[in-house]
C-alpha positions in Angstrom: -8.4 -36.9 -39.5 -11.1 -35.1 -37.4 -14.7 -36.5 -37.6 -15.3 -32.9 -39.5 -12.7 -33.4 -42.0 -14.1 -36.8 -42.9 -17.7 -35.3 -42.9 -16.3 -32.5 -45.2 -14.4 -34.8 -47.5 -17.1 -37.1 -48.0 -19.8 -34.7 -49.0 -17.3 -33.0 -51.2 -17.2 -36.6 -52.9 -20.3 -37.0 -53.4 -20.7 -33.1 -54.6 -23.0 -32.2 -51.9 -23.4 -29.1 -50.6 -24.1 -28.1 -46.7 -27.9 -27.3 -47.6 -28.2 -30.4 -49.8 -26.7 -32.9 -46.8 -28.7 -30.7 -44.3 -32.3 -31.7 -46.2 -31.4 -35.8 -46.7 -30.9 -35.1 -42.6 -33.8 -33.1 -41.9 -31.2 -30.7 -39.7 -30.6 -27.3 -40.5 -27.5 -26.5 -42.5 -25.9 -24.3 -39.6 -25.9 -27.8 -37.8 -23.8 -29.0 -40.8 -21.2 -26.4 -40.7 -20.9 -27.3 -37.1 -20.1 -30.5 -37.4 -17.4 -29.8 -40.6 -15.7 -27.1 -37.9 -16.1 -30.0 -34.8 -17.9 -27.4 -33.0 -20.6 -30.1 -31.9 -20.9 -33.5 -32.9 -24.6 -35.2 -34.3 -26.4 -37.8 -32.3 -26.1 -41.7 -32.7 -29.3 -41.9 -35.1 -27.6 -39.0 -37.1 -24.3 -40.8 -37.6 -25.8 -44.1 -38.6 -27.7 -42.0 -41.3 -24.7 -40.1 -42.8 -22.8 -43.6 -42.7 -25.7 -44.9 -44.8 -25.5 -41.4 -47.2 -21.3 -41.9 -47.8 -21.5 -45.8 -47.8 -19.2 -46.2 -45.4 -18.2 -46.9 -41.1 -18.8 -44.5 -38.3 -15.8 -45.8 -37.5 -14.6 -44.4 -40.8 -16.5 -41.3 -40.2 -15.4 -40.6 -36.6 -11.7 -41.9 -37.9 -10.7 -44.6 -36.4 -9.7 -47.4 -38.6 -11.3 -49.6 -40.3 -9.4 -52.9 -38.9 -10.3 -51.5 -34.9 -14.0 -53.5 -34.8 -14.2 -53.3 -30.6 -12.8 -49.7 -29.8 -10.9 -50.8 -26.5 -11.9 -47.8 -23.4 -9.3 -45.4 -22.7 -10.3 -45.4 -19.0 -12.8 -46.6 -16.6 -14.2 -46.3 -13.1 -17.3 -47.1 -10.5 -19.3 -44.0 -9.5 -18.8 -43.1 -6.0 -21.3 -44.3 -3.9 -19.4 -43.7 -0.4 -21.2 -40.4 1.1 -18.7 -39.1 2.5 -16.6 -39.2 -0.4 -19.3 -38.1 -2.9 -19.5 -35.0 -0.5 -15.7 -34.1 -0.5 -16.2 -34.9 -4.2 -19.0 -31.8 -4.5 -16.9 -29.6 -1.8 -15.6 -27.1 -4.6 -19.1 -26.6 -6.7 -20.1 -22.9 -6.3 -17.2 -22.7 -3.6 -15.4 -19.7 -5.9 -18.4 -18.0 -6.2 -19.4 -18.6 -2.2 -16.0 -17.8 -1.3 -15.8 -14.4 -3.2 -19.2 -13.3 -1.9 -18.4 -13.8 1.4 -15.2 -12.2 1.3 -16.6 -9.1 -0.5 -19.0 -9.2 2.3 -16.4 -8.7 5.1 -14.4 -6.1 3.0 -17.4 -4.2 2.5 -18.4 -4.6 6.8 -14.5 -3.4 7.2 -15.1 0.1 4.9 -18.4 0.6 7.2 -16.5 0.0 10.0 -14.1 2.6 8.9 -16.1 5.1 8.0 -18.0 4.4 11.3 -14.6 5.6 13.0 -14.7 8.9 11.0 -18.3 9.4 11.7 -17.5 9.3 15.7 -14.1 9.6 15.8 -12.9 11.5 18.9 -10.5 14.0 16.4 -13.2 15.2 14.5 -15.0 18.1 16.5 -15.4 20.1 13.3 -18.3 18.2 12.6 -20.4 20.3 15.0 -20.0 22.9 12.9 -20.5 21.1 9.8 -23.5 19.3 10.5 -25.5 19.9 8.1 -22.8 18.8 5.7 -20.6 15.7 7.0 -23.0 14.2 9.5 -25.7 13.9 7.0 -22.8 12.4 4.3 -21.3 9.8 6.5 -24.2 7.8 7.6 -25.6 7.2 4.5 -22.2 5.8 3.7 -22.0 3.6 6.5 -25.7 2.1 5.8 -24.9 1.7 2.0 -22.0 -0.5 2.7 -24.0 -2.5 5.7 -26.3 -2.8 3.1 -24.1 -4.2 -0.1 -21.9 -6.2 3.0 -25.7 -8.0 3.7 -26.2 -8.0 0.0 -23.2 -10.3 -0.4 -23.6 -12.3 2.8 -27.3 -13.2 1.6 -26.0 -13.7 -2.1 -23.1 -16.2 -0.1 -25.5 -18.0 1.4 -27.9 -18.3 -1.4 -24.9 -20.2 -3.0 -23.9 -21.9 -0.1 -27.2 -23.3 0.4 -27.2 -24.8 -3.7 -24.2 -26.2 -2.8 -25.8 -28.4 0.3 -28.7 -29.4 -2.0 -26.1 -30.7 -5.3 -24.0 -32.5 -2.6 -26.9 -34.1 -1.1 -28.5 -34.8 -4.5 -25.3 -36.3 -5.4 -25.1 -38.4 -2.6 -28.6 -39.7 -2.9 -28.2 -40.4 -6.4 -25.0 -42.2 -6.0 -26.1 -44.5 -3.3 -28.6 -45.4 -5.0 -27.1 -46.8 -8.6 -24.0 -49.0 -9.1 -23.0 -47.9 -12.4 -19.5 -48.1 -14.7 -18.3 -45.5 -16.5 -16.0 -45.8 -20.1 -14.4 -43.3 -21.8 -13.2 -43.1 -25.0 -12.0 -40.3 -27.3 -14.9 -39.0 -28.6 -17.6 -40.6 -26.4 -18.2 -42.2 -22.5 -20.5 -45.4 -21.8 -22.4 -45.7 -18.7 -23.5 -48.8 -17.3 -25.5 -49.4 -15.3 -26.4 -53.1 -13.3 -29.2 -54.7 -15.7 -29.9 -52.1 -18.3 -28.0 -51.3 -21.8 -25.0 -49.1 -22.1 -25.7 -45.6 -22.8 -23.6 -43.3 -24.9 -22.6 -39.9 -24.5 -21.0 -37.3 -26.9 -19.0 -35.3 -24.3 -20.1 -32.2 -25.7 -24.1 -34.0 -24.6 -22.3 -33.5 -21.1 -23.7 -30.4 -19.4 -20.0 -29.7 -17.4 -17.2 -32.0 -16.6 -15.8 -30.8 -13.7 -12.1 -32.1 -12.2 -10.8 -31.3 -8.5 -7.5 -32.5 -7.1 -9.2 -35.9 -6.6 -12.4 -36.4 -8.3 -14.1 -36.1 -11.3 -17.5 -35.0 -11.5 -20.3 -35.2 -14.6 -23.2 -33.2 -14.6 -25.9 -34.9 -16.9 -28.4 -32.5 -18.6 -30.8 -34.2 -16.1 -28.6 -32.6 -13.1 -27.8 -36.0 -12.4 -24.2 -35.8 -11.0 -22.1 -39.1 -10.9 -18.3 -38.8 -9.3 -15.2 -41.1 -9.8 -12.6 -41.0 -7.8 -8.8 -40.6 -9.5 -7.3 -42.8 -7.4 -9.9 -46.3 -8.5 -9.8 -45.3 -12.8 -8.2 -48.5 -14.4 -5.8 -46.7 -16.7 -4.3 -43.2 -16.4 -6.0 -40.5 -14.5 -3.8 -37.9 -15.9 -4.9 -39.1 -19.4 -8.0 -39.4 -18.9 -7.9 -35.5 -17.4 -6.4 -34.8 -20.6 -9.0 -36.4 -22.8 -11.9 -34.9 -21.0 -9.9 -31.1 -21.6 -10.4 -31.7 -25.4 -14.9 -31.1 -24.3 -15.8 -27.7 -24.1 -17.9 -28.4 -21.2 -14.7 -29.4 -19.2 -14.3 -26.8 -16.0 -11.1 -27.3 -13.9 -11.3 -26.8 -10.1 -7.7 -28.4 -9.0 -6.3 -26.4 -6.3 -2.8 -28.0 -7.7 -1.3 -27.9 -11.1 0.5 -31.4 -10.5 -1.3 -34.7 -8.0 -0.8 -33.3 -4.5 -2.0 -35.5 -1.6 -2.7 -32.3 0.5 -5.6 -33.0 3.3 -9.4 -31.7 3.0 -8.4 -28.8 5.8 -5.4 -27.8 4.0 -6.9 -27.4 0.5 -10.1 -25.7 1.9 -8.0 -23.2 4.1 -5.9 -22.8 1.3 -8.6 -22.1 -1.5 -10.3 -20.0 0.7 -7.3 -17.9 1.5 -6.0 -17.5 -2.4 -10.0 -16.4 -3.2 -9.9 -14.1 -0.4 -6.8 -12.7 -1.4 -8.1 -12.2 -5.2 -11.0 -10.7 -3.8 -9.1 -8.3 -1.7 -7.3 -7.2 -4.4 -10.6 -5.0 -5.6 -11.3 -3.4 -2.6 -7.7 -2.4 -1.8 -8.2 1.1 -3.2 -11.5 2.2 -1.1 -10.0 0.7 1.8 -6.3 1.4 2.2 -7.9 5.4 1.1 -10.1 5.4 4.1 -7.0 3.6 6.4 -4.4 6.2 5.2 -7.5 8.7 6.0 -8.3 7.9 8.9 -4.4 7.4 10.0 -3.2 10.4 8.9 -6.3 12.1 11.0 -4.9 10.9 14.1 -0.9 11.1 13.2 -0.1 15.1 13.3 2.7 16.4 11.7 4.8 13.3 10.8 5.6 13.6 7.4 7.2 10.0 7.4 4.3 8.2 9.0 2.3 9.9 6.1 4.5 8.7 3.4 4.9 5.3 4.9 1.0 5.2 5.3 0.5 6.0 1.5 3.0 3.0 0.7 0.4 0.5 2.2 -1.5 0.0 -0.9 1.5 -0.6 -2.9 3.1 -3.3 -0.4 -0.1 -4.6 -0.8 -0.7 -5.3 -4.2 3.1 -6.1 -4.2 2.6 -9.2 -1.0 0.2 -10.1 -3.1 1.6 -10.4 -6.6 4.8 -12.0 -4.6 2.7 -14.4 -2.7 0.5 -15.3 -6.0 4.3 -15.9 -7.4 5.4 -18.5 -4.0 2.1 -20.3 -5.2 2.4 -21.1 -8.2 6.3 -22.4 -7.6 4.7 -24.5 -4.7 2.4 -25.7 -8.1 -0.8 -23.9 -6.8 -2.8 -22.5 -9.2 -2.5 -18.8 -8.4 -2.2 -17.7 -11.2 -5.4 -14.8 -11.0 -3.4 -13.5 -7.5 -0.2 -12.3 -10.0 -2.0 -10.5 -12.4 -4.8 -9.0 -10.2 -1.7 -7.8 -8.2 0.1 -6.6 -11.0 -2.8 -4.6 -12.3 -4.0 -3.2 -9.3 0.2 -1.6 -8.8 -0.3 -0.1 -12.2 -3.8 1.0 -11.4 -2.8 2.8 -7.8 -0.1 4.8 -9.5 -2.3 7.0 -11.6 -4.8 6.9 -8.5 -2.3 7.9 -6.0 -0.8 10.5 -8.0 -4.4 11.9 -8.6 -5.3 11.6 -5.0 -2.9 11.8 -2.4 0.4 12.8 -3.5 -0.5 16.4 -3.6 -1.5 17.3 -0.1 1.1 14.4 1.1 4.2 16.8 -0.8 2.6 20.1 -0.6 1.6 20.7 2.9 4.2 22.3 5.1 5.8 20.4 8.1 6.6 23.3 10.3 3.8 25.2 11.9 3.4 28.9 10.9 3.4 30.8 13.5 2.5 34.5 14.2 5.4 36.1 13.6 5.8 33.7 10.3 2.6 35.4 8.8 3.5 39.3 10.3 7.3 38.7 8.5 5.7 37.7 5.5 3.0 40.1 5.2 5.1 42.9 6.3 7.4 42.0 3.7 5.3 41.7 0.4 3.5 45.6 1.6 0.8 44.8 3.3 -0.3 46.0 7.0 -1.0 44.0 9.7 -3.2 44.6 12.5 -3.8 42.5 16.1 -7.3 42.2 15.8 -7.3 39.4 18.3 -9.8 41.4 20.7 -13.7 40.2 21.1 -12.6 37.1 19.1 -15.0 33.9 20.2 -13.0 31.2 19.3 -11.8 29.0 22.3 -8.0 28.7 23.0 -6.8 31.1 20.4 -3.6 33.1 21.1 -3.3 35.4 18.4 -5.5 36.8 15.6 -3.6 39.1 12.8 -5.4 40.6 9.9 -3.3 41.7 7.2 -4.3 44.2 4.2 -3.0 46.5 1.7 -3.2 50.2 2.5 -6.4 51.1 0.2 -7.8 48.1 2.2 -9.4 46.3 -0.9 -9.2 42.9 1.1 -7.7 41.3 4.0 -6.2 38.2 4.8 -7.0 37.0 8.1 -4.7 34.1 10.7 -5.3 32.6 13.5 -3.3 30.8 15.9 -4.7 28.6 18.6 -2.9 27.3 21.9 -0.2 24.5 20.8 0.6 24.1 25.0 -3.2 22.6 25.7 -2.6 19.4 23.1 -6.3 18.4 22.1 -8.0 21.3 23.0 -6.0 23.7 20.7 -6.1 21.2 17.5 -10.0 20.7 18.6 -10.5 24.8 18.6 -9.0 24.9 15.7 -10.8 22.4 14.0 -14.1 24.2 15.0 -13.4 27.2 13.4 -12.1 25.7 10.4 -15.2 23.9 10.1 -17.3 27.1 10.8 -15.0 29.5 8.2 -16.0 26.3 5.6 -19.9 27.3 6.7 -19.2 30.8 6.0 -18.0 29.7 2.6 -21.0 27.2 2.1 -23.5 29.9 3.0 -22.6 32.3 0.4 -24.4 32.0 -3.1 -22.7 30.5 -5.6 -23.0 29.3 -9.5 -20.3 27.7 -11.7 -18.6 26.7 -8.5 -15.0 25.6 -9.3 -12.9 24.1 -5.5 -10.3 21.7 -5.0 -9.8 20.3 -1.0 -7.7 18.5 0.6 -8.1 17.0 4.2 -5.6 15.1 6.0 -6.8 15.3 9.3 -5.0 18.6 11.1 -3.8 20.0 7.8 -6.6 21.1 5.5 -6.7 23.0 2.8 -10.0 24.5 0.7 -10.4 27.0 -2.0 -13.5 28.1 -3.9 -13.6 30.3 -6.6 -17.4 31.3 -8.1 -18.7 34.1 -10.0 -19.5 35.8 -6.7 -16.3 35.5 -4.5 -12.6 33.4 -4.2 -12.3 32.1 -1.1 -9.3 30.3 0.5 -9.1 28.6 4.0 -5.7 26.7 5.1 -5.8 24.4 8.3 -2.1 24.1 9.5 -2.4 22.0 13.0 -2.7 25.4 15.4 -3.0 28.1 12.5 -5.7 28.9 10.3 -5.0 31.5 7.1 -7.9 32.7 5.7 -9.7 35.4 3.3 -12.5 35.7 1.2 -12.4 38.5 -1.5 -14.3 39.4 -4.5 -13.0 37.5 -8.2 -11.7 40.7 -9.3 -9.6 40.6 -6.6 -8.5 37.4 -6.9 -5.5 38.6 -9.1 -4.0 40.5 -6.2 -4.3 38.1 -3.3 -2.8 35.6 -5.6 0.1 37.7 -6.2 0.7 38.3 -2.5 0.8 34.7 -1.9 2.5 33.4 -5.4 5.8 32.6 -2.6 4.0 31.5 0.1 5.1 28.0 1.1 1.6 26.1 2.2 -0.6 24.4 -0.2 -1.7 26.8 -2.9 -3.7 26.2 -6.2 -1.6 28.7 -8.4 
């Protein structure tokens, strides 16, 4: 039986209730309950006054029999007092926490340097005519994720820096006491050279902490004594198993079974399993601006595009697999497998959301000028060349089409697809400045969707003042902006058309 359960049966015995034994104690009655549930255990003093109440042993109370006078130790060992292995004995306190803040620091540094790219990238010349709205947006980006990627650096180091004063406290204090430790299954002695044993509840113990080689005890004092596994007279693995039973045990093995790994190789290999959780958080924001910022430079492969958007899954899928190779090779990995697994489930619904429209909805081919006169033509509408006094640089044709009462018009332009960069960047521009058009007009209850994937764009904006539509297809731009009542109509013309369209 538990110590509770012999506490419980004994005031039951006597016909005492919680509140009665609480006042012969001079505790409070929650401490009681406590007890009865082996939630904590009472002091030394305490148990010598309840085996006075119930007539009987602490032995008796703590159940252990009554014919077992000397409890024998389950285990013992010396404290460390070798530096250097008092230091490899602190190497893993705060070293999660350091670890993750560090690597959340370098992911963050990575999505500024990213969005760095976009903000000078050498494909994005619509920005001089969007000023006033992207190069105002993406700075303040950049400089709030230099920002959070110092935040975390300063927070790593902050923790890095505790973790140079506990090793050296530890070292110091060490050094400095030759003292044996015993453990037994409710308690641990210490002692010390020339002064009494001293006893210690393990739930008294403010964290017991157990690496791959060391076990570590943080008094209430901060005091931090370390035992090595290999120099405890019994059975290390029992002894880990007895100290699991305190609620102030912490485990920080790198392995799930005695490895004899090196100091490098369990450091390189923490570091890299934490990174890798890390990682696993920041996959989203940063495989979106990589498949961004890819797909802004890749024109016109469909396949690159798709294979781009599978990143993030092989991702989260390395990692769930790698997470799996971990924990077979008995490395506790176990965080890596389900952060994986999540974040797969998670980027479905966020893929679907996010890129899988303009990824399946844009058009490979590029529409050309006889494409949109066919088409036009076709559905009843006329269409004009209106390509004279145009401004635009390296455009080849300009076609406005429009029904014969002329209530709107829809307007496309194609630029030069012979002068590579300088059509795209023409193109781009005027994009950019049709989308100021747009911008400039007044709006209220603005409802838009956009899509941007570098030389395919697509925008549409529908207010209580005007629908507008712009579509960005590598060389050709198709454009109109109408009043809503007419919004019926245009729609109707374009209900077959086969680029992007919101109806």
């Amino acid at each position: 039986m538990t110590f509770g359960q012999n506490l419980q049966e004994n005031r039951k015995r006597l016909k005492l209730s919680q509140e009665a034994l609480a006042n012969q104690l001079y505790v409070t009655r929650q401490s009681v309950s406590q007890w009865e549930n082996d939630r904590t255990m009472p002091s030394v003093d305490l148990l010598l006054k309840l085996s006075e109440i119930f007539d009987t042993s602490v032995d008796a109370l703590l159940g252990k029999p009554e014919t077992e006078s000397i409890p024998q130790p389950a285990a013992q060992a010396d404290i460390l007092r070798d530096r250097r292995k008092i230091r490899d004995a602190m190497r893993y306190y705060l070293a999660t926490t350091t670890v993750v803040l560090f690597s959340l620091a370098v992911l963050t540094l990575g999505i500024a340097a990213v969005l760095s790219l976009f903000n000078g990238n050498i494909y994005s010349p619509e920005l001089t005519a969007r000023r006033s709205d992207m190069i105002n947006v993406y700075p303040i980006n950049v400089y709030l994720y230099l920002f959070y990627a110092a935040a975390c650096a300063a927070a790593g180091t902050v923790t890095l820096v505790l973790r140079i004063i506990a090793s050296r406290k530890a070292v110091r204090f060490g050094s400095g006491h030759s003292s044996r430790l015993r453990f037994f299954y409710d308690h641990m002695e210490i002692m010390e050279d020339g002064a009494e044993p001293l006893s210690l509840f393990y739930p008294n113990i403010k964290r017991i902490t157990e690496t791959d080689s060391y076990f570590v005890f943080t008094m209430q004092n901060r005091a931090r004594l370390c035992i090595e596994k290999s120099a405890v007279e019994g059975s290390a693995e029992e002894l880990g198993k007895l100290l699991k039973t305190s609620k102030r045990y912490v485990s920080r093995s790198l392995y799930t079974v005695p490895a004899h790994a090196g100091t490098v190789k369990r450091c390189l290999l923490r570091c890299f399993r934490d990174f890798l959780f890390t990682a696993t958080f920041a996959l989203p924001s940063l495989t979106s601006l990589i498949f961004a910022l890819l797909c802004f430079i890749l024109t016109g492969h469909q396949a690159a595009r798709v294979l781009i958007w599978l990143v993030p899954f092989l991702a989260a899928a390395a990692e769930t697999a790698l997470g799996i190779v971990f924990t077979l090779r008995h490395i506790k990995a176990k965080r890596m497998i389900i952060a994986g697994g999540v974040m797969l489930l998670l980027l479905v619904p966020f893929n679907l959301v996010y890129h899988v429209n303009p990824l399946y909805r844009w058009q490979d081919d590029r529409i050309t000028a006889e494409d949109f006169q066919d088409y036009m033509e076709a559905h009843g509408l006329i269409v004009d060349n209106t390509i004279k006094g145009r401004q635009e640089t390296f455009i080849t044709s300009c076609l406005t089409a429009h029904p014969a009462n002329n209530a709107y018009e829809i307007r496309f332009m194609e630029f030069d697809r012979h002068s590579g960069d300088y059509g795209l960047f023409s193109a781009h521009k005027t994009c950019g400045g049709l989308f100021s058009e747009i911008y400039s007009m007044p709006r209220r209850n603005t409802v838009y969707t956009s899509y941007d994937l570098g030389f395919k764009k697509f925008f549409t904006e529908n207010t209580n003042t005007h629908y507008s539509y712009v579509s960005l297809n590598e060389y050709s731009i198709i454009c109109f902006t109408v009043d809503p009542e007419k919004q019926g109509a245009v729609q109707e013309v374009l209900h077959d058309w086969e680029l992007q369209r919101p109806y």
